[in-house]
C-alpha positions in Angstrom: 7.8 -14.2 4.9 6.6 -16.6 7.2 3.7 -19.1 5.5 1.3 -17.3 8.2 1.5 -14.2 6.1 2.2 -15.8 2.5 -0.8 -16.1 -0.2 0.2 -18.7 -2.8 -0.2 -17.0 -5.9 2.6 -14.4 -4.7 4.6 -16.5 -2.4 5.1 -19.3 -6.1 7.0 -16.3 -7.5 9.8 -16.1 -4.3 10.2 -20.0 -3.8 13.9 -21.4 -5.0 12.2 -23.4 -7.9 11.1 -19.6 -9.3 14.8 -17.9 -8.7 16.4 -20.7 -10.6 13.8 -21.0 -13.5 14.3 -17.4 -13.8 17.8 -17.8 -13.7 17.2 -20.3 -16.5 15.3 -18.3 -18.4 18.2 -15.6 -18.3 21.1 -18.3 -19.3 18.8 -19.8 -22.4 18.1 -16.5 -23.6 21.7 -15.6 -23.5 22.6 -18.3 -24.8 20.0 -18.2 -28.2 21.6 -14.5 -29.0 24.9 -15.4 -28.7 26.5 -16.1 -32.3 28.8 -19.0 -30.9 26.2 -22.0 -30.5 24.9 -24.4 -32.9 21.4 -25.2 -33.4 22.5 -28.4 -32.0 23.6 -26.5 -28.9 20.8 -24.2 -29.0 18.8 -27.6 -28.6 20.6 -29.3 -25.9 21.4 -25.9 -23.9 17.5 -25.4 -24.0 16.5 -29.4 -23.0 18.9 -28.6 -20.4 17.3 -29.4 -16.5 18.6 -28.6 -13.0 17.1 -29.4 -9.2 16.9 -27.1 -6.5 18.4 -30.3 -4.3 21.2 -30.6 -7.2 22.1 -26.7 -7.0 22.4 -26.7 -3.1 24.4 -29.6 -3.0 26.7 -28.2 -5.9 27.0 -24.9 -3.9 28.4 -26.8 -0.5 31.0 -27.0 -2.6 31.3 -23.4 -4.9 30.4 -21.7 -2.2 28.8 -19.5 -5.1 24.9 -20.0 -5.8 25.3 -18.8 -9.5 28.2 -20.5 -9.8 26.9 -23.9 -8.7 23.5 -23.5 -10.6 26.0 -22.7 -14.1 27.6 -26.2 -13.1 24.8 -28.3 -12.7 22.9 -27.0 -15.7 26.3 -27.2 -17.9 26.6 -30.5 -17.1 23.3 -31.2 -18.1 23.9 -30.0 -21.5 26.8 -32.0 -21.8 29.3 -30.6 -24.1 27.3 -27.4 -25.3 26.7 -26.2 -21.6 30.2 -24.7 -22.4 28.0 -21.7 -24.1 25.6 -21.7 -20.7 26.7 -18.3 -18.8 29.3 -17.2 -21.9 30.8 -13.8 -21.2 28.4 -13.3 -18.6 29.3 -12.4 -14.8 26.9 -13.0 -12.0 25.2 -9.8 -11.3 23.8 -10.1 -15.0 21.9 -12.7 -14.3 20.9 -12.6 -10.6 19.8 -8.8 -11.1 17.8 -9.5 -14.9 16.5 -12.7 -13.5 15.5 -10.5 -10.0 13.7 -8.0 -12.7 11.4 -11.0 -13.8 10.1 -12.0 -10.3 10.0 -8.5 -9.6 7.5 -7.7 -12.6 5.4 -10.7 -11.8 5.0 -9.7 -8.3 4.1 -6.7 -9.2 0.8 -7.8 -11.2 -0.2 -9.3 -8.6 0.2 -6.1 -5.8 -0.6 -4.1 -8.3 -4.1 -5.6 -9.2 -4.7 -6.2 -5.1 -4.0 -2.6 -4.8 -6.7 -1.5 -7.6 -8.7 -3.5 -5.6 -8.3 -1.9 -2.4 -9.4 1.4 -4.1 -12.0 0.0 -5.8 -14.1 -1.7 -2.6 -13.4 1.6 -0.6 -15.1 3.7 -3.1 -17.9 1.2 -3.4 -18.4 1.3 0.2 -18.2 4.9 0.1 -20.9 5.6 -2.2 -23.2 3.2 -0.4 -22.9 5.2 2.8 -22.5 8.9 1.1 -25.3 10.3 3.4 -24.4 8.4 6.9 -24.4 11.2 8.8 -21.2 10.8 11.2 -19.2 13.4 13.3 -15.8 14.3 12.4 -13.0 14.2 14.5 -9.8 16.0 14.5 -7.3 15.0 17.6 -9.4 12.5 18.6 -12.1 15.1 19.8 -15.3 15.8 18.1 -15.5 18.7 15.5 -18.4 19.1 13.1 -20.8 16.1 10.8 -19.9 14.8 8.0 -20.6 11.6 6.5 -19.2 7.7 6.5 -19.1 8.3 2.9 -16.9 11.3 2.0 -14.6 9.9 5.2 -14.0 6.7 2.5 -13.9 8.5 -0.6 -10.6 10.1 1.2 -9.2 6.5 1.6 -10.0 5.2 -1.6 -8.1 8.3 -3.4 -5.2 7.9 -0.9 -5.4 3.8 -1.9 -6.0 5.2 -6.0 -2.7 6.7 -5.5 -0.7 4.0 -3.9 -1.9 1.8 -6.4 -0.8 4.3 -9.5 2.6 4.6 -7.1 3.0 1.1 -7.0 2.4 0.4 -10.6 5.4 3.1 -11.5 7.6 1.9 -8.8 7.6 -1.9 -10.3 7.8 -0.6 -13.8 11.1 1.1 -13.6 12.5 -1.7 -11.8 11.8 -3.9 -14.7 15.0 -3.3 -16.4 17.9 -6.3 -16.5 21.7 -5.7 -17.6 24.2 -8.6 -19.4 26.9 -5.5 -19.4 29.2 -7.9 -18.1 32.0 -7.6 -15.4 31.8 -4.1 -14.1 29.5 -2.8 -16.8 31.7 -2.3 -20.1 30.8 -5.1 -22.2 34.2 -6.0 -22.6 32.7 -9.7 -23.1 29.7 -8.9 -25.0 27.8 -5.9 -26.5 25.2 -4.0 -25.9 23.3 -5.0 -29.4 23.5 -8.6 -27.4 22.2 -7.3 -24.4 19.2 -5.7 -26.2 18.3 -8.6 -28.2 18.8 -10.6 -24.9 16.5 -8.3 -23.0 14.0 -8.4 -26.0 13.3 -12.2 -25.3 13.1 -11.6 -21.4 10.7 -8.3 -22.6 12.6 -6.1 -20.0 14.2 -2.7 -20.7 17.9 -2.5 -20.5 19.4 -0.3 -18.0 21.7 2.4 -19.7 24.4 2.0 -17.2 24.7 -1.1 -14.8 27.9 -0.9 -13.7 28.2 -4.6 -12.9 25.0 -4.2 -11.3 21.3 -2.3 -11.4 22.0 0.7 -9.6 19.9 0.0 -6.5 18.0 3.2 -6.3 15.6 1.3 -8.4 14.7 -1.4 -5.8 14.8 1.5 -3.3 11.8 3.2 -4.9 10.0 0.1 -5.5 10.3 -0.4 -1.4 9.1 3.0 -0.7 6.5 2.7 -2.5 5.2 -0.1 -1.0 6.2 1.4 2.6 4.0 4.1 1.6 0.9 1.6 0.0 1.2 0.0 3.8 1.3 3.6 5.3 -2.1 4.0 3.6 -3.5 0.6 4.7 -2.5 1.6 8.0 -3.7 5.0 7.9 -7.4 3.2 7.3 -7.1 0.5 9.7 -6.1 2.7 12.6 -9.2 4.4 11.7 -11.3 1.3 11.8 -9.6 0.3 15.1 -10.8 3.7 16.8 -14.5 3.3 15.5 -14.4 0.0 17.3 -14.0 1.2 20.5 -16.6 0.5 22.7 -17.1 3.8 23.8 -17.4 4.6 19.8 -18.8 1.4 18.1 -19.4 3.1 14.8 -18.0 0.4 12.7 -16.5 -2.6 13.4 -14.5 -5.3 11.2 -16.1 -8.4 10.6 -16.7 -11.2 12.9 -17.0 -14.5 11.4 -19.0 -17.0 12.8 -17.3 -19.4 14.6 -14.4 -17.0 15.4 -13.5 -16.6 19.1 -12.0 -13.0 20.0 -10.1 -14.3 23.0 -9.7 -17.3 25.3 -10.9 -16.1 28.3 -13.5 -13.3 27.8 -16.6 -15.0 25.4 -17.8 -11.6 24.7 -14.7 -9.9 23.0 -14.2 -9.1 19.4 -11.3 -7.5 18.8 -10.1 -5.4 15.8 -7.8 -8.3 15.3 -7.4 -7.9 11.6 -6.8 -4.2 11.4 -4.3 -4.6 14.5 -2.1 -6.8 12.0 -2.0 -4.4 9.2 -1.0 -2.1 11.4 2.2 -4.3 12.4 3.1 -5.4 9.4 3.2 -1.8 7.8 5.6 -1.0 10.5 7.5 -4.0 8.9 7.7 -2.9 5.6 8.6 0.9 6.7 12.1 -1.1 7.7 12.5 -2.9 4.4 12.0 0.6 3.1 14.7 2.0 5.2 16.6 -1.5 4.4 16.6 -0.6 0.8 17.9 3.0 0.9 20.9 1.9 3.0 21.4 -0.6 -0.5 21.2 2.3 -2.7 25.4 3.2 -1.6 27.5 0.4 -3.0 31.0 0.5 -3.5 32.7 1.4 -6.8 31.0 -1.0 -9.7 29.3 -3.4 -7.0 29.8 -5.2 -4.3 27.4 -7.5 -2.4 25.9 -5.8 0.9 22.7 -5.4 -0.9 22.8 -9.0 -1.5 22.1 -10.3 2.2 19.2 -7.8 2.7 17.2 -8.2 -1.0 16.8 -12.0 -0.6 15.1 -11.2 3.0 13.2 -7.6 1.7 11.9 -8.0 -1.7 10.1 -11.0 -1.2 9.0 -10.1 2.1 8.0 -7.1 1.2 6.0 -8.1 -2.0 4.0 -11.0 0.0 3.4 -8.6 3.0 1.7 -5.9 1.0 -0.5 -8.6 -0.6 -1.6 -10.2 2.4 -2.4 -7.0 4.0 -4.4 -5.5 0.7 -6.1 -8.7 0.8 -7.0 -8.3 4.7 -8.3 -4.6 4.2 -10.3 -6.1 0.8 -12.1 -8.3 3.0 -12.6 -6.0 6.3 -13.7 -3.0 4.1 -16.5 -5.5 2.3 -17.7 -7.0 5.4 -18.0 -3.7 7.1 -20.4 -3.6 9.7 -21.3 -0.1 9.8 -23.9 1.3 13.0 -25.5 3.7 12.0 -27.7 4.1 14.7 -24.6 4.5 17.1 -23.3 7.8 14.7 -26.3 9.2 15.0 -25.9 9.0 18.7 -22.4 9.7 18.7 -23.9 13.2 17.5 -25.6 13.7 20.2 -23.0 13.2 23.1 -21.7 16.6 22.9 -25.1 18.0 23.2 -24.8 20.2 20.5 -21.0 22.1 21.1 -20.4 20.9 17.5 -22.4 23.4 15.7 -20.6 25.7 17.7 -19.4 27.5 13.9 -22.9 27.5 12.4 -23.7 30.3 15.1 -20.1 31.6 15.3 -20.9 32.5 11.6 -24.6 33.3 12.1 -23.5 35.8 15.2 -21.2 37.3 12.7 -23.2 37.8 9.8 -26.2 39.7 11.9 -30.0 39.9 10.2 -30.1 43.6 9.0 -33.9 42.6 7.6 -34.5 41.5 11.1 -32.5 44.7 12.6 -30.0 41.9 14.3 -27.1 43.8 13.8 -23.7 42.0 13.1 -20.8 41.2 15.8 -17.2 42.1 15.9 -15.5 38.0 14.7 -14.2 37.8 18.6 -17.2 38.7 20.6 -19.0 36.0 18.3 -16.6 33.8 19.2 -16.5 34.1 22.8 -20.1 34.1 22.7 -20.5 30.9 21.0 -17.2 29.2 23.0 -18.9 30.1 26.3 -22.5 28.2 25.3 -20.6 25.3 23.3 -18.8 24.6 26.2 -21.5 25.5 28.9 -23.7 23.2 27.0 -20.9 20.1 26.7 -19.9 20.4 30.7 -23.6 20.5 32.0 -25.0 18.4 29.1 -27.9 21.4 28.6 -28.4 21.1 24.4 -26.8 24.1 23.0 -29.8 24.9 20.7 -31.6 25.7 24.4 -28.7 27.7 26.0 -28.8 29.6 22.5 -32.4 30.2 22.6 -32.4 31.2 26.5 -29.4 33.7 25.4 -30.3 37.6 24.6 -27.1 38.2 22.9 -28.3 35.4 20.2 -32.0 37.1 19.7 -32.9 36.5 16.6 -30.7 34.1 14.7 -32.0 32.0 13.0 -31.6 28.4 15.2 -33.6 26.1 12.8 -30.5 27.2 9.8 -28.1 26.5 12.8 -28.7 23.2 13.6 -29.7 21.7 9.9 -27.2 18.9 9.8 -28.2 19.5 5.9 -25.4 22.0 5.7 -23.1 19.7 6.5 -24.0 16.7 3.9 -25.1 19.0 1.0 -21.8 18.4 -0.9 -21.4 15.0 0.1 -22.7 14.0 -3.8 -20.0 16.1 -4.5 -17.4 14.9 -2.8 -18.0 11.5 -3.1 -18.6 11.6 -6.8 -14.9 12.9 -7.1 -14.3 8.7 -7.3 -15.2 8.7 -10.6 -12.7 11.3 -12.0 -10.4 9.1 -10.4 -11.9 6.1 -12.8 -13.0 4.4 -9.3 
């Protein structure tokens, strides 16, 4: 991922100093299990040093990466780096040492995507009775509040976090079955005391490699986490239309929103977590295609993983980070919603006297209508009142066939906001 995109706490786990020390780490613990080495060995295989500089310059010549880092740590040993990768093949160590960078990315997404969930519902109970409309296909359709419109985010970023957690657990499993799988060189009581050190689980059958459906899930789940993030920052980017201007992200001071116009500020940040989710739907899709290898292994997942995983892992935590930051900083109008309620003149409590027309007022000797005349009733005034911008509350009033209902219970925005403590307070069987 390019250094743009890359936080440093995420992007020290993918740099070639991490690989090899986790490659390292694989080798020494191999080597402390194995029954061959002296504790002289032991000592010298474990003062043992390597640089990424040495490494590359070994493999100009291997033309093998695991290969050349074996040589140049061997030779650092001197005569006990004979032990150093014993009985092993590569896979066991690229794919084990792949587990470890793998489960420390994963504390680190993970814990940004608690995060995520956790400022959403914050926000959301600060704004549970900020009366808003709802939309559905971009048009208006009844009130409901700021509030229960983020509780639904925070779930949805609740469950991508649980997801998420899964997802890198069972990819935290390493293998040191040897060449294609049958421990022909080792055993599996070495592999498990191996593993032990490393605190992995062992996968039951490797092959020669980690079956890749593993790395597949983990992918998908984070496709789906930047789905999520998406899913809220396209929102965001709609309420920031001028012609909306119900929220917008913040603005900081000193920040220009283009180079020629001094007034704009753009949804710039939202826009780029919406690109780079459509990013990590392809590693997604990159990873599935891994998933079919040939017989015991072969390497066209190798090409792809060194490019997706990392990628993948930094995107996600810059972009949780990015919606961390816009949903805290919100700047929410709420002036503007209240207006927003207005523009359709009343059409949007078109139900409340669908319903009311229905029901009738026997104490009042309103008698009750057939669901279909109510409706066309109510369709013609909604829509009467939205063309000619006449408030519906006066059409209805003007209107014989609605005599009698009762128009104050009609237009109470109250019965649109009366659960909204209900709702919202759903956060909290959720732990958020």
């Amino acid at each position: 991922m390019i250094p743009r995109y890359t936080r440093p706490e995420i992007g020290a786990v993918w740099t070639d100093q991490a690989k090899l020390d986790a490659w390292r780490d694989v080798e020494v613990a191999a080597c402390e299990e194995m029954e061959g080495p002296t504790p002289d060995d032991l000592q010298a295989i474990r003062a043992a040093t390597f640089t990424v500089e040495a490494v590359q310059e070994r493999e100009r010549v291997t033309d093998h990466d695991v290969a050349a880092f074996v040589d140049v740590l061997s030779a650092s040993a001197g005569p006990s780096g004979r032990w150093i990768h014993y009985g092993l093949t590569s896979s066991d160590v690229l794919d084990t040492a792949l587990a470890i960078q793998l489960r420390k990315a994963g504390a680190i997404v993970v814990a940004g995507a608690q995060e995520v969930a956790e400022t959403l519902a914050a926000k959301a109970r600060e704004h549970v009775h900020t009366v808003c409309v709802g939309r559905t296909h971009g048009v208006h359709a009844e009130p409901t509040t700021f509030g229960i419109k983020l509780a639904g985010f925070a779930l949805e970023a609740d469950r991508n976090a649980q997801r998420l957690a899964e997802a890198f657990d069972q990819v935290a499993v390493g293998a040191l079955s040897g060449a294609v799988g049958t421990y022909a060189a080792t055993s599996p009581e070495f592999e498990a005391r191996v593993l032990a050190r490393l605190e992995l689980q062992a996968e039951p059958v490797s092959t020669q490699v980690i079956p890749r459906d593993r790395h597949a899930q983990l992918l998908q789940a984070i496709s789906l986490a930047g789905a999520g993030l998406e899913r809220l920052a396209t929102e965001i980017r709609h309420l920031q239309r001028t012609e909306v201007r119900e929220a917008e992200e913040p603005f900081r001071a000193g920040q220009k929103g283009s180079s020629a116009m001094p007034h704009k500020r753009n949804p710039i940040t939202t826009e780029r977590i919406t690109g780079l989710a459509r990013v990590l739907r392809g590693y997604a899709q990159a990873g599935v295609e891994n998933v079919a290898l040939w017989h015991e292994r072969d390497i066209s997942h190798s090409g792809a993983e060194r490019v997706i995983l990392p990628d993948a892992t930094i995107a996600l935590d810059y972009m949780q980070s990015l919606a961390v930051r816009v949903v805290g900083g919100l700047v929410v109008h709420e002036d503007r919603m209240r207006e927003n309620l207005d523009i359709t003149s009343g059409a949007l409590f078109s139900q409340r006297l669908l319903l009311a027309l229905i029901e009738g007022d026997a104490a009042n000797g309103r008698a009750p209508m057939v669901r279909d005349d109510a409706y066309r009733i109510a369709q013609e005034l909604a829509q009467r009142a939205w063309d000619t911008r006449t408030p519906l509350r006066q059409l209805a009033a003007a209107d014989e066939r609605c005599a009698g209902v009762d128009l104050d219970a009609v237009f109470d925005l109250g019965h649109y906001t009366r659960y909204a403590d209900v709702i919202v307070g759903r956060l909290a069987d959720a732990g958020l």
